[in-house]
N, C-alpha and C positions, 0 to 999 in steps of 0.2 A: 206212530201209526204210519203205515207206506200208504202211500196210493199207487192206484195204477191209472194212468193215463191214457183214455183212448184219444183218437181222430180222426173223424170223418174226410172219408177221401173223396174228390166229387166221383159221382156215378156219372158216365159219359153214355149217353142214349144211343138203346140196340140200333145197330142198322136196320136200316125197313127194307120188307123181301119186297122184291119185286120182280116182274118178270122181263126178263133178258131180250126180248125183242121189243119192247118195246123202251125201256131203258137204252139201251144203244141199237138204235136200229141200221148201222152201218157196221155188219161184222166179214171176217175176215173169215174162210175157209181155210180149217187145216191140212197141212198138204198130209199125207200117206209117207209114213217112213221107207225109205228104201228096205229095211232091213223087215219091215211087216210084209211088204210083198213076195220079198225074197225068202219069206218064212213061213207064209202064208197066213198070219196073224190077224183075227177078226177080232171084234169085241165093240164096248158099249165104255166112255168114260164119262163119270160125271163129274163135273167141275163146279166149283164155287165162285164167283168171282165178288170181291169189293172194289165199288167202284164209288170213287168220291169229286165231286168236282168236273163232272162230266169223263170222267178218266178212270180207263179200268188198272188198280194200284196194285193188286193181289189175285193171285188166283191161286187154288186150294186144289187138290186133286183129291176129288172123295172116295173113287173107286175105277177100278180099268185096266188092263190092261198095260204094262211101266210103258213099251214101246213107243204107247202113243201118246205120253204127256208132255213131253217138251212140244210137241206138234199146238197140243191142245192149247197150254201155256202160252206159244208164242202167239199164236192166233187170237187168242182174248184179249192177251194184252196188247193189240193193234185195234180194238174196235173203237170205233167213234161213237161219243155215249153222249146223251143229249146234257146240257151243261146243269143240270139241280147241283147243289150245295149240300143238299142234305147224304149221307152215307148211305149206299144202299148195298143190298147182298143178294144174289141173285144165282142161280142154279143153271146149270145147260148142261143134256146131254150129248154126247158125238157118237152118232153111230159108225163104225169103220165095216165098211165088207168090200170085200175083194170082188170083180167082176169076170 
């Protein structure tokens, strides 16, 4: 008779949503691509961010416009996050318009 072997892996606890101003309330403004101005390039990016440890570790780009995500990207991952321990996941949109 064979068996078959399972094993339980630990399950590691969802990040808990939270809302992004108040999770880091010191953020950083994304600059405007030279190349969106020079393009004339609007739009709307939604971003993910996980942030652990008062630190934002990951940012996800959910939808947008490509131009503006390294922008987004580096701007999140500059904000000052208040220090909880616990994982948290957290949404932000950026609206881009030209003036």
């Amino acid at each position: 008779m064979t068996g078959v072997q399972t094993c339980a892996l630990p399950i590691s606890p969802a990040p808990a949503k939270a809302d992004i101003a108040l999770a880091c309330p010191k953020q950083v403004r994304p600059e405007v691509p030279t190349k969106a101005i020079d393009e004339g390039i609007e739009g709307t990016v939604k971003a993910e961010a996980r942030i652990r440890g008062g630190k934002v570790v990951e940012v996800r780009i959910v939808s947008g416009p490509r131009v503006f995500h390294a922008a987004v990207r580096n701007a999140m991952l500059a904000y000052q996050c208040s220090s909880n321990e616990a994982e948290i996941l957290a949404t932000q949109d950026f609206t881009f318009k030209l003036d």
